[in-house]
C-alpha positions, 0 to 999 in steps of 0.5 A: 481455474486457479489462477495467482495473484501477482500484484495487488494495488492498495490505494491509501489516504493515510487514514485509520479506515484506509489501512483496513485494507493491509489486513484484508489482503494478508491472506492473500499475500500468504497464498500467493506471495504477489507484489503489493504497491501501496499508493499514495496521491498527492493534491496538493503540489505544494505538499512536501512530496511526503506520505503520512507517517503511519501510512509508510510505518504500515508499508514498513511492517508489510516489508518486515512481515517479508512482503514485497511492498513499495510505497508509491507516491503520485501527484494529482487528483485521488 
């Protein structure tokens, strides 16, 4: 069975170690072209509803690279 990948689910915390996974899915990204959600959980209410910054410059490069990416940001516990 050969079946596509259709959209890919990226959990991130901003962190160095979270963006190993951008580079794990590339291949899969240049096989199958699928939608990739990078998401982003907020704790803290009182945050500004803001990603970190390297975290929506990784979600950018993924765009440029002419993947569909979209930062998504949620509220609660990751």
């Amino acid at each position: 069975m050969n079946e596509t990948i259709k959209r890919i689910l990226v959990p991130a915390d901003g962190s160095a170690e979270s963006e190993a996974a951008f580079s794990a899915i590339i291949p899969l990204v240049r096989s199958d072209a699928p939608q990739v959600r990078v998401l982003y959980v907020l704790e803290d209410p009182e945050e500004s509803f803001m990603p970190p910054a390297r975290l929506a410059k990784a979600c950018g490069a993924l765009r440029l690279a002419d993947v569909n990416a979209h930062l998504e940001l949620r509220e609660g516990l990751p």
